[in-house]
C-alpha distance (Angstrom), angle and dihedral (degrees) to the residues before:
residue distance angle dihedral
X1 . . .
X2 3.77 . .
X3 3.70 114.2 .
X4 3.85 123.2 -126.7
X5 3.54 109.8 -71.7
X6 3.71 142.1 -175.1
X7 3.96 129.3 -159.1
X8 3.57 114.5 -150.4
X9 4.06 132.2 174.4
X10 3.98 131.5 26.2
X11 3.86 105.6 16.3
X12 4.03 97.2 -124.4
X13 4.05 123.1 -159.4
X14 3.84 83.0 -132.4
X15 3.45 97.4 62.9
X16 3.78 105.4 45.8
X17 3.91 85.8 95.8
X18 3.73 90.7 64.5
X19 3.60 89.5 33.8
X20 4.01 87.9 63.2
X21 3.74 99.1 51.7
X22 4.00 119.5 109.1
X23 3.73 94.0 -120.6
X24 4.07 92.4 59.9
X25 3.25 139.5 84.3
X26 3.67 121.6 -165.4
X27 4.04 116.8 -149.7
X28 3.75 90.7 -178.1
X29 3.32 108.2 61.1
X30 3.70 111.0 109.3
X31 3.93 119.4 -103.8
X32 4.36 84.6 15.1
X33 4.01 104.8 159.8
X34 4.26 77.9 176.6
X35 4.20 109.8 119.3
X36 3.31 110.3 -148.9
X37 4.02 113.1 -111.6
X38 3.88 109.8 -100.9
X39 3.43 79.3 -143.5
X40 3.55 100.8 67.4
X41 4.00 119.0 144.8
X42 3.33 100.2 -166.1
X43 4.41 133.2 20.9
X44 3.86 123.8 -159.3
X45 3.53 117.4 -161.7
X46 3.84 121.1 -158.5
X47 3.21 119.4 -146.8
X48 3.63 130.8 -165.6
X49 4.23 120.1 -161.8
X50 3.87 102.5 151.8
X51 4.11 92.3 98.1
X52 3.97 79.0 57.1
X53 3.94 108.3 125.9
X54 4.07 95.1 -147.3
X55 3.34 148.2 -10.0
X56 3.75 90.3 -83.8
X57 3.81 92.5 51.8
X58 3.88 86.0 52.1
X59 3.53 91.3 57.5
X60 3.75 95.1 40.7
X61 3.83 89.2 65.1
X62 3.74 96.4 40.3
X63 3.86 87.0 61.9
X64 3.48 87.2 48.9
X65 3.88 98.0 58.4
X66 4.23 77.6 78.7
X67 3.16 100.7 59.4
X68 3.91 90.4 43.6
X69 3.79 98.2 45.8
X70 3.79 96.2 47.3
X71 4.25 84.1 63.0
X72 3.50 92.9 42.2
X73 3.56 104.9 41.2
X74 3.95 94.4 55.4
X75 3.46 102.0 84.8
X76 3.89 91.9 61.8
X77 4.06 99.2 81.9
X78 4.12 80.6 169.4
X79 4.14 92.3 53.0
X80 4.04 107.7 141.9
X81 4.25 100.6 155.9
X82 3.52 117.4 32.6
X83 3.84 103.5 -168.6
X84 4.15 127.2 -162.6
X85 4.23 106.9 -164.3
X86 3.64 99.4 -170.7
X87 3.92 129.7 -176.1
X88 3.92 113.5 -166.5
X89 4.42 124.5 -163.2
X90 3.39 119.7 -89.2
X91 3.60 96.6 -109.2
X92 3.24 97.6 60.5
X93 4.28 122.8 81.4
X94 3.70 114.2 -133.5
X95 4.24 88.5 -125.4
X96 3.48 86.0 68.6
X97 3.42 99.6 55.2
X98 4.53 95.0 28.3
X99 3.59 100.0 88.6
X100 4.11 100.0 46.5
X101 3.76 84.4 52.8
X102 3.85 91.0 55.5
X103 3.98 83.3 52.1
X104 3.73 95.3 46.9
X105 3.83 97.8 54.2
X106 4.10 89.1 40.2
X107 3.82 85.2 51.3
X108 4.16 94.1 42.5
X109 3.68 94.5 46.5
X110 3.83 92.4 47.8
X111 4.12 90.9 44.6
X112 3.83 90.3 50.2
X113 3.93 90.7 52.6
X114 3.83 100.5 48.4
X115 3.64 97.0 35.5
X116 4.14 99.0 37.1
X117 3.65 95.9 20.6
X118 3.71 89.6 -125.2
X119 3.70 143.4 147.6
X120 3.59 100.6 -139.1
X121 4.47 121.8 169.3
X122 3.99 95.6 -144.7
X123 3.76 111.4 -163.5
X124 3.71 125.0 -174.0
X125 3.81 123.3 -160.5
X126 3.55 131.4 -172.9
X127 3.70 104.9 -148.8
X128 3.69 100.6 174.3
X129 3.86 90.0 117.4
X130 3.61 99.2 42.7
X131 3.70 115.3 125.6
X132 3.52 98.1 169.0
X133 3.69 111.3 58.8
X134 4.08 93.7 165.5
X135 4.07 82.0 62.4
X136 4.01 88.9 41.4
X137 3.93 92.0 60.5
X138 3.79 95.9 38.6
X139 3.51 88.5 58.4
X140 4.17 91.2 45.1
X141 3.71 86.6 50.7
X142 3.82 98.4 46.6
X143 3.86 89.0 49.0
X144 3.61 85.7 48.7
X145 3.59 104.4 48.1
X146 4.00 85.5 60.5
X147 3.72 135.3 86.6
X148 4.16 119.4 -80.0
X149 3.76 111.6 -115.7
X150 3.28 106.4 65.7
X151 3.83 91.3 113.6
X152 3.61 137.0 -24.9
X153 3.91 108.5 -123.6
X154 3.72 125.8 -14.4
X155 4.13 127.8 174.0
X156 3.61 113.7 -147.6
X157 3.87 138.0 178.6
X158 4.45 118.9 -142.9
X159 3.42 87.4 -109.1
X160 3.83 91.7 66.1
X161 3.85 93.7 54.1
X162 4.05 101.4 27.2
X163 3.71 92.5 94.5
X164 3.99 96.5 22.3
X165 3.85 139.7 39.2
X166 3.77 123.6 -99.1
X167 3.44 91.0 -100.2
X168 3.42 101.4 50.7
X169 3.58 87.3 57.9
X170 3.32 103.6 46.0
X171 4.22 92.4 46.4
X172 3.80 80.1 49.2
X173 3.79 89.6 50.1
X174 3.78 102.8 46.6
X175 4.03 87.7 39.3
């Protein structure tokens, strides 16, 4: 069973699957009069960088997503997943962007527990290459649906959890 959860930020193509599903509420789409559940388990947050100039501007935003999750994350006392679903331009190669990502979710998950005093599983994904956003939310909501703990931050790409579930990659990462 997917846990309540809330989408917050850009409102991506990729994650109107997700979006759709009983258990979430979406607090992006436009016109919304829906307020996000306090109770909320778990909080995607779309993230848009394609209108980014360059690389640098990319990367400028990414660090961003920090500073904008910390303040938007807070009024989930009941947060377990903390999820970053991020699309990237065209120009750009993933590699260049792989490594700040792994920063960002080491940095969000360590900001959320010293400043909330939570143990929060952050999980970035780029999703630029996803073509199957049905198979994208399953395997949000299957990650979801289990226990925190499993690791503490973790960037991925699609192509690490097209053919395999988030955990699977990340046990395969960390092993």
């Amino acid at each position: 069973m997917l846990r309540s959860t809330v989408i917050l930020g850009d409102e991506l193509p990729v994650l109107q699957p997700l979006a759709a599903r009983d258990e979430v509420t979406s607090a992006v789409s436009p016109g919304s009069d829906h307020h996000p559940p306090r109770s909320a388990r778990a909080v995607v947050i779309g993230l848009d960088l394609q209108d980014s100039a360059s690389v640098r501007d990319a990367k400028r935003h990414l660090r961003e997503v920090v500073r904008r999750s910390l303040s938007a994350v807070r009024r989930y006392p009941a947060l377990a997943h903390l999820f970053v679903i991020y699309v990237i331009p065209a120009t750009v190669h993933p590699d260049r962007l792989s490594s700040l990502a792994g920063s960002v979710a080491s940095r969000l998950h360590a900001a959320l527990e010293r400043e909330t005093g939570q143990y929060v599983d952050v999980t970035l994904v780029d999703a630029t290459a996803c073509r199957d956003s049905a198979l994208l939310a399953d395997r949000l909501a299957d990650r979801i649906s289990e226990k925190a703990g499993l690791h503490t931050d973790i960037a991925l790409e699609w192509a690490d959890i097209r053919d395999r579930s988030i955990q699977r990659a990340t046990l395969d990462q960390y092993t």
